[in-house]
Backbone as CSV, one residue per row, in Angstrom:
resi,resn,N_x,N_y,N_z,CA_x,CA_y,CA_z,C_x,C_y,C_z
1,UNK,69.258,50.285,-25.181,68.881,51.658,-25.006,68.239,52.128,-26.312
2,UNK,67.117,52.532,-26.138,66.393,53.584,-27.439,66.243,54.987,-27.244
3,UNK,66.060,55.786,-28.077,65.869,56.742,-27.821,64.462,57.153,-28.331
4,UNK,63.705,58.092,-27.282,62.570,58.416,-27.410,62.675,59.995,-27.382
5,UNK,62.059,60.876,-28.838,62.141,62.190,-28.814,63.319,62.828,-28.427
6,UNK,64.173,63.528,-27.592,65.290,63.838,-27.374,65.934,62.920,-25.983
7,UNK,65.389,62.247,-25.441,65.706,61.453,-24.550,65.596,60.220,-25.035
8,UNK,67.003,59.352,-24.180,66.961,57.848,-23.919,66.623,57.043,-22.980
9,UNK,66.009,56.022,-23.158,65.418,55.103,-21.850,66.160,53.765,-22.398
10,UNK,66.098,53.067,-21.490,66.652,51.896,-21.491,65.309,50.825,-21.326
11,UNK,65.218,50.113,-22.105,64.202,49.156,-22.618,64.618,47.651,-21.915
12,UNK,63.342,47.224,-20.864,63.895,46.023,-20.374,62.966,44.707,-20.864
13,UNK,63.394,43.425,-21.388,62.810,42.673,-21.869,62.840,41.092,-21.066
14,UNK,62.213,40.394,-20.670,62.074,39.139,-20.544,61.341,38.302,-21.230
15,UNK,62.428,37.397,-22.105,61.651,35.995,-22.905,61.573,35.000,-22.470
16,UNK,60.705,34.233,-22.442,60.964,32.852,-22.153,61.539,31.822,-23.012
17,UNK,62.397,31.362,-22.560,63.682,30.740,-23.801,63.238,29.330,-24.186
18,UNK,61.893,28.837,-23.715,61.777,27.574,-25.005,60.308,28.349,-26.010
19,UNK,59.685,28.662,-25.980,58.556,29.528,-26.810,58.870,30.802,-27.677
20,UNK,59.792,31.320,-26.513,60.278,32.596,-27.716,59.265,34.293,-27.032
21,UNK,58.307,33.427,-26.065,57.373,34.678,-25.898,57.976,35.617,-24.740
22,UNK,57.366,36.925,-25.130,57.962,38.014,-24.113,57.178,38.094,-23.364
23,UNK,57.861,38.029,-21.669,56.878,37.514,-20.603,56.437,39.110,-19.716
24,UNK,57.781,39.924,-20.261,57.504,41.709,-19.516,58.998,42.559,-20.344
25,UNK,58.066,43.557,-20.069,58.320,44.390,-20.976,58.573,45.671,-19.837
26,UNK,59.435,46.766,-20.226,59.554,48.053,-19.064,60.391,48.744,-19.702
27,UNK,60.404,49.891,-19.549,61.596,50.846,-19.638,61.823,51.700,-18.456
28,UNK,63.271,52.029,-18.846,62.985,53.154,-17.325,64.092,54.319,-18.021
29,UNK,64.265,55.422,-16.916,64.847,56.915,-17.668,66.305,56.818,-16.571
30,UNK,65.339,56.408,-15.579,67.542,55.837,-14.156,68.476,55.596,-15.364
31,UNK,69.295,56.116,-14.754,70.710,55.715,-15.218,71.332,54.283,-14.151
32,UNK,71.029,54.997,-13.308,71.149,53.501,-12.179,70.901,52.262,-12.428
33,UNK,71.929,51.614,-12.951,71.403,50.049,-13.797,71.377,49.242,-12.557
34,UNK,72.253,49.223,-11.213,71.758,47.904,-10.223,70.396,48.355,-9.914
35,UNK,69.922,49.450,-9.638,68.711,49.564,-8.849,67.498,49.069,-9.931
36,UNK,67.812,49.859,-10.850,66.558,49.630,-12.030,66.627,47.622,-12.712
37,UNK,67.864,46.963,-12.460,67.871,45.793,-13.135,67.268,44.714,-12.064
38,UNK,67.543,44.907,-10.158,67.505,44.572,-9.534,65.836,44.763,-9.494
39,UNK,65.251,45.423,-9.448,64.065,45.877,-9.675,62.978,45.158,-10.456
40,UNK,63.361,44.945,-11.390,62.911,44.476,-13.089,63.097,43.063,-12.565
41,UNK,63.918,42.602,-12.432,63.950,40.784,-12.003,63.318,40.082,-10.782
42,UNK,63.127,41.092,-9.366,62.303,41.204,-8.583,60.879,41.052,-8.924
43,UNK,60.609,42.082,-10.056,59.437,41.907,-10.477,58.879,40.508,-11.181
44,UNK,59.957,40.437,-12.039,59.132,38.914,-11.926,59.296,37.818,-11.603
45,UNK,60.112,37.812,-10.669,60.273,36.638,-9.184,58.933,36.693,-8.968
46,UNK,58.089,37.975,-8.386,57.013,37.833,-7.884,55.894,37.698,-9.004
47,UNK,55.740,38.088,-10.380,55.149,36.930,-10.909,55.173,35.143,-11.270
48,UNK,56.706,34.852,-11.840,56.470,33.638,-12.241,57.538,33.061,-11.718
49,UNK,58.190,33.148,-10.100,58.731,32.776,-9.058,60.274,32.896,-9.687
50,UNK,61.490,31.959,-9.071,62.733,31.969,-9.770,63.279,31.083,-10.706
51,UNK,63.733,32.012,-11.643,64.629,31.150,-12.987,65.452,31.731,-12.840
52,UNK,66.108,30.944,-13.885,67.785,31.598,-14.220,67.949,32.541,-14.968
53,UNK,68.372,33.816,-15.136,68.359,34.616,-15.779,69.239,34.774,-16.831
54,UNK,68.833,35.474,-18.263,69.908,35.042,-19.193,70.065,36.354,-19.557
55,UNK,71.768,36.992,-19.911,71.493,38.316,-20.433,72.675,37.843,-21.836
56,UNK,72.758,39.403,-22.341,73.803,39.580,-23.076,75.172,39.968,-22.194
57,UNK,76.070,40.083,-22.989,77.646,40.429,-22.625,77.567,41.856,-22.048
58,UNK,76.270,42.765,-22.538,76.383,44.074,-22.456,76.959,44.900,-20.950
59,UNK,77.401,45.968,-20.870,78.302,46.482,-19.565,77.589,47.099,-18.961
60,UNK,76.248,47.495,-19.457,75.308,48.397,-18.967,74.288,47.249,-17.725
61,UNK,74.310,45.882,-18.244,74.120,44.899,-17.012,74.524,44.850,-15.622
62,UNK,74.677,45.105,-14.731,75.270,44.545,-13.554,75.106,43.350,-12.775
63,UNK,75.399,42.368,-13.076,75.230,40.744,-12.566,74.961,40.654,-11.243
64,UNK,75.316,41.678,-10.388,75.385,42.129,-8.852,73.825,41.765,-8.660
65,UNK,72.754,42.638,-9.894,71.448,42.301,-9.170,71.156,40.554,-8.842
66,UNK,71.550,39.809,-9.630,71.278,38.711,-10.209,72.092,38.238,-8.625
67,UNK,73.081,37.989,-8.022,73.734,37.910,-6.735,72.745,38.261,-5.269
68,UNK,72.589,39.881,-5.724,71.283,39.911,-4.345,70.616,39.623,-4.148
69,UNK,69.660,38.883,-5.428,68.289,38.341,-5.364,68.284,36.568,-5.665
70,UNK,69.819,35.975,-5.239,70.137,34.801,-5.297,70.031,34.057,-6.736
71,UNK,69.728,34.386,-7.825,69.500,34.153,-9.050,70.815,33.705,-9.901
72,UNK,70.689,32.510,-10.828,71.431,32.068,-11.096,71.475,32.889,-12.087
73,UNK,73.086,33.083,-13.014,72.947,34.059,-13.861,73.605,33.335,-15.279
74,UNK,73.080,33.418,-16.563,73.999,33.459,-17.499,74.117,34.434,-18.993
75,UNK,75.041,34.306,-19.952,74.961,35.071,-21.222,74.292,34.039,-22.171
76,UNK,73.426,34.722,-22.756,72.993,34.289,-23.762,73.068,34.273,-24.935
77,UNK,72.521,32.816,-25.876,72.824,33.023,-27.035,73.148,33.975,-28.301
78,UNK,73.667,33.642,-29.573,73.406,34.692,-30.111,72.316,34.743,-31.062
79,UNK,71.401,33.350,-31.009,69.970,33.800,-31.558,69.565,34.192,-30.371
80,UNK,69.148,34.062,-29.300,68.378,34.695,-28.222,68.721,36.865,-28.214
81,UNK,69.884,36.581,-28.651,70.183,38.262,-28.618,69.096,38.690,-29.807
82,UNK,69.247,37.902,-30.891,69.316,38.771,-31.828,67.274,38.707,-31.835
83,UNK,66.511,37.668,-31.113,65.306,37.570,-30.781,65.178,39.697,-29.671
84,UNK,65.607,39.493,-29.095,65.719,41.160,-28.384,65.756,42.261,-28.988
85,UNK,66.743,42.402,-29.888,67.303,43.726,-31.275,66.126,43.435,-31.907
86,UNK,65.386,42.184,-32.372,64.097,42.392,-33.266,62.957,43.014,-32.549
87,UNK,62.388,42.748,-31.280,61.767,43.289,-30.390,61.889,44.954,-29.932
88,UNK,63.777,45.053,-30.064,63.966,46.363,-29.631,63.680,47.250,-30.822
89,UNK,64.068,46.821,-32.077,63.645,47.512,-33.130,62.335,47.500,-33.683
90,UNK,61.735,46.938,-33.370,60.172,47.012,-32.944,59.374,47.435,-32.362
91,UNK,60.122,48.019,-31.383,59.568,49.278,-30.257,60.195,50.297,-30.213
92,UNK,61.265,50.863,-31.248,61.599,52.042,-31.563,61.343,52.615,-32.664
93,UNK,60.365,51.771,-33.650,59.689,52.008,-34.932,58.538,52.008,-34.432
94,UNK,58.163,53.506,-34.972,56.781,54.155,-34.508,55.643,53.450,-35.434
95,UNK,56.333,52.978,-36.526,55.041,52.737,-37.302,55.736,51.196,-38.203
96,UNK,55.288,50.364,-37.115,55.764,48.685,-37.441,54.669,47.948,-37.775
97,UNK,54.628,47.906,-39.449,53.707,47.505,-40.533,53.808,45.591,-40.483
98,UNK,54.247,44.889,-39.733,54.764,43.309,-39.741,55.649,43.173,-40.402
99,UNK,56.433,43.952,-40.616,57.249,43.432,-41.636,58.780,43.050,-40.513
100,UNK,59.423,41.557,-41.127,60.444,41.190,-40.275,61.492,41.499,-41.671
């Protein structure tokens, strides 16, 4: 979750876990995490068909989407997390000069 101006959105990310590259990117303002997560993984079923999906431990997840849309589910590393927090803090810094 970031916050933008006086509101928070929730920032959704997909990497691909041997390259490192971010394959989609979204935010949304729902509070509704099955609809909005179920949504987001749908979406890219229909780009780059089905994988296994990897999240964090976080509670704001609901694994349920990952169940309706038959998707295998797991937690991910803790370099793969910490690949996300660099991304997320990268898109909540308005003015990101390259610097890691």
């Amino acid at each position: 979750m970031i916050r933008i101006g006086s509101q928070y959105v929730w920032l959704w990310v997909a990497i691909e876990p041997k390259n490192k590259q971010i394959l989609h990117m979204d935010i949304s303002f729902d509070q509704t995490m099955l609809i909005v997560a179920e949504h987001f993984i749908a979406s890219l079923i229909n780009i780059y068909g089905k994988y296994p999906v990897s999240t964090d431990d976080g509670t704001w997840y609901p694994p349920q989407a990952c169940k309706f849309l038959k998707q295998r589910h797991h937690l991910h590393s803790t370099y793969e997390k910490s690949i996300i927090e660099r991304a997320r803090a990268r898109t909540s810094n308005p003015i990101h000069q390259g610097k890691n």
